[in-house]
Structures are given as C-alpha cells and as structure tokens.
C-alpha positions in Angstrom: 94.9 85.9 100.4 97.3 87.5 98.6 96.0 90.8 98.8 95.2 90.8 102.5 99.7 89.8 103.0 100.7 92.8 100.5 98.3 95.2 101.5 99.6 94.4 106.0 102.8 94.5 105.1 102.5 97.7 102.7 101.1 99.3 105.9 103.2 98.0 108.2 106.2 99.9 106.4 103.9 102.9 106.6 103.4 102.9 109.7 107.1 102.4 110.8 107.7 105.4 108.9 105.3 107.5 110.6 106.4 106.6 114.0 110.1 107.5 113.4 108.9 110.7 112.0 106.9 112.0 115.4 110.1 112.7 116.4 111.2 115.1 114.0 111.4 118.8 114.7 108.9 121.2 112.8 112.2 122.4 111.5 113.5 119.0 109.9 109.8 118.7 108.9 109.6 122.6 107.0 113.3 121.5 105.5 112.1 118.1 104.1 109.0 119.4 102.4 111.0 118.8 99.2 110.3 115.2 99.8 106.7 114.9 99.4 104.9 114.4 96.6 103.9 117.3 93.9 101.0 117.4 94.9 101.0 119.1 98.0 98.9 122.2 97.6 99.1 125.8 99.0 95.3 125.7 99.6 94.6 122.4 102.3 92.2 121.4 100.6 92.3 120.2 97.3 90.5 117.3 94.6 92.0 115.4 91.8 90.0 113.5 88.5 90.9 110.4 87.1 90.0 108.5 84.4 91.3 105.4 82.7 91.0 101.7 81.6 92.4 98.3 83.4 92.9 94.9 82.0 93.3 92.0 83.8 93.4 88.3 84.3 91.7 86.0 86.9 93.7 84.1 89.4 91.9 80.3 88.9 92.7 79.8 92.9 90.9 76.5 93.3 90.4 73.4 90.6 86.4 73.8 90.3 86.6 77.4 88.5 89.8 76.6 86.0 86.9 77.0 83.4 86.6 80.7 84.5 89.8 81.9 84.5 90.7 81.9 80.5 88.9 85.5 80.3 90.4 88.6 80.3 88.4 91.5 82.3 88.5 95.3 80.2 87.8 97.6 83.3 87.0 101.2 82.9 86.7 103.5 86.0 86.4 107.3 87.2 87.5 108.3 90.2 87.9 111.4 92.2 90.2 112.2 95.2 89.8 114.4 98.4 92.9 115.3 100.3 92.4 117.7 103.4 95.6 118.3 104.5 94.1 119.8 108.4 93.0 116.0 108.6 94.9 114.1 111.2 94.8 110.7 108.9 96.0 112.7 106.0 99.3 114.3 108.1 99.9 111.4 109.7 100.1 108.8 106.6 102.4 111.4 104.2 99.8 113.9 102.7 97.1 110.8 102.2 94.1 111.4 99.9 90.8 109.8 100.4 88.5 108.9 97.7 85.6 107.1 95.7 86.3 104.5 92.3 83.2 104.0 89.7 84.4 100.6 87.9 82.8 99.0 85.0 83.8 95.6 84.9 83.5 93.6 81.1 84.7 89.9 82.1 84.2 89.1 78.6 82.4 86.0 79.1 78.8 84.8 79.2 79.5 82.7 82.6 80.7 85.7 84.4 78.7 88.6 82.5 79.7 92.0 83.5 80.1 93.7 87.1 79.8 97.5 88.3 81.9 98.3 91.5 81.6 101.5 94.0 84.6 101.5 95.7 86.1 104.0 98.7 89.8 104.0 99.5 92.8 105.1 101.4 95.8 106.2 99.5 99.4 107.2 101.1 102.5 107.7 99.4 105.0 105.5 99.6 107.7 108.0 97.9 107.3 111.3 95.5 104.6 110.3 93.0 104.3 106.8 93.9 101.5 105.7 95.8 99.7 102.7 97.5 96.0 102.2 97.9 93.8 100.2 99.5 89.8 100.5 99.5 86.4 98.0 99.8 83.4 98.6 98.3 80.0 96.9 97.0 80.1 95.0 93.8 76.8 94.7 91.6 77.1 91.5 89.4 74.7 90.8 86.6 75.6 87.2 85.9 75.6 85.6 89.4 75.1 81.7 90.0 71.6 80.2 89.1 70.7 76.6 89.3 69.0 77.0 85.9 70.0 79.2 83.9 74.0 79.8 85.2 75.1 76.8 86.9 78.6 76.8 85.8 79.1 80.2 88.0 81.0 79.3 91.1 82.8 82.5 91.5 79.3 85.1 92.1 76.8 83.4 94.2 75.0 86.7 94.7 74.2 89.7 92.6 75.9 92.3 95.4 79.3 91.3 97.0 81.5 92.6 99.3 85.0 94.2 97.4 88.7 94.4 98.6 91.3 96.2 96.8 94.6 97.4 96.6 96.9 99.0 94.0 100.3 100.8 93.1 100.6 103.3 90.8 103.3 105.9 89.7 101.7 109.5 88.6 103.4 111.4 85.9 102.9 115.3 85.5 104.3 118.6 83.6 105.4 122.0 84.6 103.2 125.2 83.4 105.4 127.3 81.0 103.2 129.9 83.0 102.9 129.6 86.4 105.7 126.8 87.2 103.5 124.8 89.2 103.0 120.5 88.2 100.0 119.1 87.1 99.3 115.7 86.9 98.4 114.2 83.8 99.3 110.4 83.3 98.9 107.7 86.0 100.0 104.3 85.6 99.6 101.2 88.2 99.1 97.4 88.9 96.6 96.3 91.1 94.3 93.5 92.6 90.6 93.0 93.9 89.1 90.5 95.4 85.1 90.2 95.4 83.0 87.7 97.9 79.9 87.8 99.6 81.1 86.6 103.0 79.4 83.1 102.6 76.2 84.5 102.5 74.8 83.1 99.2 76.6 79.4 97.7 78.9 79.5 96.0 81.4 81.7 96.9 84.6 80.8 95.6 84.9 84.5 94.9 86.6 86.6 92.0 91.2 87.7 91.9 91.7 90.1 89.5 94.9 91.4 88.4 95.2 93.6 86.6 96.9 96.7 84.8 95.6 100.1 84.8 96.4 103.2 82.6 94.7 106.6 83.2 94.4 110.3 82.6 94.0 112.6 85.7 93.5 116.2 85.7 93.2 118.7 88.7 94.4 122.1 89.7 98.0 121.5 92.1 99.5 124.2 93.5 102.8 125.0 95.4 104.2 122.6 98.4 102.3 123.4 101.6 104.1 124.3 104.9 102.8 121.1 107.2 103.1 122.0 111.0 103.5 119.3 113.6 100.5 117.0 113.5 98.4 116.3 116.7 99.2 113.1 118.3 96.8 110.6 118.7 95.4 109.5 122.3 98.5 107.9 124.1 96.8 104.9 125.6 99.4 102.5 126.6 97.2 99.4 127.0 93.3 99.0 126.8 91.2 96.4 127.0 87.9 95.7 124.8 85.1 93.6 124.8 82.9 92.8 121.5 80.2 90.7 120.0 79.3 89.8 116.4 76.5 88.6 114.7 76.9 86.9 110.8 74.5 84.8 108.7 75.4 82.2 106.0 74.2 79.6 103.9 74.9 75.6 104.0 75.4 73.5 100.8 73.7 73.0 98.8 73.3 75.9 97.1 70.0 77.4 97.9 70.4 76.0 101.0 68.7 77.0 104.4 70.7 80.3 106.0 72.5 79.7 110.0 73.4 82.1 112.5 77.0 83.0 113.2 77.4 84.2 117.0 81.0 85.7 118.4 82.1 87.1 121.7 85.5 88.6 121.3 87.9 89.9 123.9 91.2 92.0 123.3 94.1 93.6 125.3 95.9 96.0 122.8 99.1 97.6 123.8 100.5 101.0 121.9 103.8 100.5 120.0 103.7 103.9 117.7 102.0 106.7 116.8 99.9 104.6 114.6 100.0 101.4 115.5 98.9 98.7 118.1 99.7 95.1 119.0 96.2 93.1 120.1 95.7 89.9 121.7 92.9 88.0 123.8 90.1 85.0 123.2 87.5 84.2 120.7 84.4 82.0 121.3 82.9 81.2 117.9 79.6 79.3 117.4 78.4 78.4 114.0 75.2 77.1 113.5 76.1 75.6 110.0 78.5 73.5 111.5 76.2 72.8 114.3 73.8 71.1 111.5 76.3 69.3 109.6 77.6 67.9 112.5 74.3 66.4 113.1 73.4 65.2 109.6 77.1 63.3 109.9 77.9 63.0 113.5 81.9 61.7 112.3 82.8 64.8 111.2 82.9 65.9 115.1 81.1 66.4 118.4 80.4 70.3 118.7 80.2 73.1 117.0 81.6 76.0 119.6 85.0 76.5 119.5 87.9 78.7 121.0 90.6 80.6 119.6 93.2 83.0 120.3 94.2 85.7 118.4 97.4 87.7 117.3 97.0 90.8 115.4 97.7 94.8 114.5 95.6 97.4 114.5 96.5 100.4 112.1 95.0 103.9 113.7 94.1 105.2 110.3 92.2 108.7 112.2 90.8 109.1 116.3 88.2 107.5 115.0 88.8 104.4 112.2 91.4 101.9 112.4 91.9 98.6 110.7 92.4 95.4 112.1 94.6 92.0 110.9 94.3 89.2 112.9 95.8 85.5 112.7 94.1 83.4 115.2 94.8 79.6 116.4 92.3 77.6 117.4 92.9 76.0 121.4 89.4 73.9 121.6 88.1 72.7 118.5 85.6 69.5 118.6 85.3 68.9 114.8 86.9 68.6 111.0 85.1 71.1 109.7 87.9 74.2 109.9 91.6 74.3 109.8 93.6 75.1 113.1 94.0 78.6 111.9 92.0 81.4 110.8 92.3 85.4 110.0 90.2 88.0 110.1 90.2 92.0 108.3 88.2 94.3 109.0 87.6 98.0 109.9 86.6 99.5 113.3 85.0 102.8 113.8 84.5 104.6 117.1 81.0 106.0 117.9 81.4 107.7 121.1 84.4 107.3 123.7 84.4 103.6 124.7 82.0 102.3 122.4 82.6 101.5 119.0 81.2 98.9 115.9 82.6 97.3 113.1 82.6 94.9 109.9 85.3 92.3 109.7 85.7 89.1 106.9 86.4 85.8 108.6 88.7 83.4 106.6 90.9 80.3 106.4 93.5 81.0 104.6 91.2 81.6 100.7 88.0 80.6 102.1 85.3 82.9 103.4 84.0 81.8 106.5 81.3 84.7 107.3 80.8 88.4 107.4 80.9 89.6 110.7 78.8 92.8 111.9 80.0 93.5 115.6 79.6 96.1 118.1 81.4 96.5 121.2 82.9 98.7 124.4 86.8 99.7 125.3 87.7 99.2 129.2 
C-alpha cells in the first residue's frame, strides 16, 4: 500500500510541474537548460549501464508471516537505460529515461529461497541528478508455497508473480580533465517492491522489500541538449469510456478450485493539464468466489454482484500509455466478504483511436483482490 501512496503522489508533483511549464516560452525553456540534469546529451539519443547491490528488510505487514520477516534480502541487479529525447514522454516528464532491471534476489532463508526479477521502468527527475522511478515486472520465485514440502510460505503462492516498484536515487559523476563533459559514476538510492500474484494461486500475502541500493554506472554523456517546445498531447476536454475485464483466482484452501472474476466499467474523464486527467463513473463487479462462499455459508451475505463508484487520476505518461489510480466506494454491496472501499493500479495502452486494453491490480487497502485483464472503447 505504501508504495502505491508514494509512488501517486510522487507523480502527482510531476505532473503539476509539467503543466505549469507548457506555458513557458522556447526562450525561458533554451535559458533554463542549466537546470536539467547532466545528463542531457548533444546526440538525442543516448544509453546508460548500471550495476550494483541492494539490501533490504521485509515489511511483516500482517501477523501470519512475522516468521518471515527476520531475513535480510542481498539483491544484485544490472540495468540499462534508454533515453530518446525526440520522445514526447521523455520531453514531457524532464528528460525521462526508460529502461529494463535484471535482479537477483538472495532472501537468505530456506522458507523464502531465492527470487530472479525482470523489471521495466519509468524514470523522471525530480531535480539535477536526483531521480524517481517506478517500474512492474515478472518475478520468478524458486521457493513458492507447497503443502508438503514448504508450508510455512505464505508470502509466494506461485513460482511467477506480478512485481511493483519504486525507488529514489541521487547519481554522482566527474568531469573529464579532457573533454569537460560529466560522466556518471556512482549512484545511490532507497527503494521498495512489492511482489503478488493477483490472487491467482493461495497464498498470497505477498512480499515488501525495502531496501538500500549502491551502484556503479558507466555511459558516454555529452553536452546539455537544446530541447524545443514539445508537442502537446490531444486536447480532449472530456471523454467518455466503456471497458470490460476478465480475472481468475483461487478460493481457500489453498489448492483450491479457480473462479471467474467479470467487470464492466464505465468512466467520464475530464482534462486538467497537459498530463493529467480527473476520471469518474460505475463499476459492476461479479466474483464468483464470493458467489461460492456465499453459498457454502449463506450468513456471510445474499449476493455476490456488487456496485461501486470510482474516483481516480490518470497520468498520460505518452499518446499512447497512461496510468491509472483509482479509489472506489462501494454503493450496493449484499455481503461481508469486502470492505466498503477498494483501489485499483494499473496501466492502459491505446491500440488504435478509440480502442484500447489494459492490466490493472484490484485491492482493499494490502489485500489483492484479482488481476484484471480488460479491453475497452473511448466515446
């Protein structure tokens, strides 16, 4: 939960940034080149090496996995960063890079076992050589839950999981005696994943890391590069959407038979920046699990289908991806099984004018609800 809060509000500052600077001359923008970060290169396109260790300590966020939390994870990664400064995301979130994280993850005990992570990632700056990222991935875990042979795992209840991360980290460089320019050489930052399988395998209590990271980068920089005025994005005031989603996930007890998850979603979104929009609309929600645990004990409520309205933001990362946050309160609920509130993250990605699909994580507040694969058309 934590990491969903900091990373929204992270962006949120971002993108309130962004907006007051569409207003800014090419002029005032030529003059403030000082102000981004070293790396700005005199060819647009350029790529950047790191390499490093982390260590960190799990977050024991729920009583049933205090046994697990007494480790401390040695992490070592690789990365490597693309920043294509023509790109509309990258001029729009202050000379972004994009990239891809390698993590090898030693939880250093024989519950947990050991975890390789492929993760892909945003990364703007929030001032000269200080940066925030965020990123998801796939997880590979080679220690997951088993009834007989790892029953004490209630973190991993799958060997692949879903992975959400964020991070802040300062960059340190030198100056060439030779040709003046900075190099980067030193990068140090804190940081936080989370790793869950969206309820599709029991359990799923799921895995916070914090941790600390140390790490050497390397990568020809050149000279500050001249930005001109960045295209504006589409200037849709208000829109309208209709989706659908589709999720699967697994009823205690673990090992349990698998239910469907069915959604129909419908959103008015108004613009309120260059980057931003403000969404609202109705959610009806059926899921079967709760449909069959209702029936094996009928006091826990009368029906499973439910209705919510939602509040969110949607952050126009490019023309084509955005992210979505969403806190949504439930107006017809029939049963105990759920809190009155839930949230939802996600990413949406635009496949042809109108029509566009999607992969968003349904919680309350720390608990996975299911992992939702939707597809759907803006009126």
């Amino acid at each position: 939960m934590i990491i969903r809060i900091l990373a929204f509000f992270i962006l949120i500052l971002l993108t309130s940034q962004n907006s007051e600077a569409q207003n800014d001359s090419i002029q005032n923008q030529t003059a403030k080149q000082s102000d981004f970060p070293w790396f700005a290169a005199r060819h647009p396109r350029t790529a950047r090496f790191c390499a490093g260790i982390n260590y960190g300590a799990i977050w024991a966020h729920n009583k049933p996995v205090y046994h697990l939390a007494q480790s401390h994870p040695v992490q070592v990664f690789g990365e490597i960063h693309f920043r294509k400064l023509e790109q509309l995301w990258c001029k729009n979130f202050r000379a972004a890079s994009t990239g891809v994280n390698i993590t090898y993850i030693d939880y250093r005990s024989k519950v947990l076992g050991k975890s390789i992570a492929a993760i892909t990632f945003l990364e703007p700056w929030l001032r000269k050589n200080t940066s925030f990222r965020i990123g998801t991935g796939v997880v590979y875990n080679t220690h997951p839950f088993d009834l007989q042979s790892n029953s004490t795992n209630l973190m991993l209840g799958s060997r692949f999981a879903m992975v959400m991360h964020c991070q802040i980290s300062r960059t340190f460089c030198y100056r060439s005696n030779f040709s003046r320019a900075k190099y980067p050489f030193l990068r140090l930052g804190v940081g936080l994943t989370h790793f869950s399988n969206g309820a599709f395998s029991q359990p799923n209590s799921g895995i916070n890391n914090f941790f600390v990271s140390a790490g050497y980068c390397f990568g020809e920089q050149g000279h500050e590069y001249a930005y001109k005025h960045p295209p504006k994005l589409p200037s849709d005031s208000l829109s309208f959407s209709i989706a659908s989603s589709f999720s699967v996930v697994e009823k205690f007890p673990v090992g349990g038979p698998k239910y469907a998850v069915y959604q129909i979603q419908g959103r008015v979104r108004y613009r309120v920046g260059k980057l931003s929009r403000l969404q609202t609309g109705l959610d009806w929600m059926k899921n079967q699990s709760v449909a069959a645990e209702i029936k094996e004990q009928p006091q826990l409520g009368t029906q499973a289908a439910v209705l919510g309205i939602p509040f969110g933001h949607e952050l126009l990362i490019s023309q084509k991806l955005s992210m979505i946050t969403e806190l949504g309160v439930y107006i017809y609920k029939k049963h105990q099984l759920h809190p009155g509130m839930y949230q939802r993250y996600g990413l949406h990605y635009q496949l042809w004018p109108g029509a566009f699909t999607g992969i968003m994580l349904k919680t309350h507040l720390g608990k996975a609800e299911c992992l939702e694969l939707n597809i759907g058309y803006q009126l």
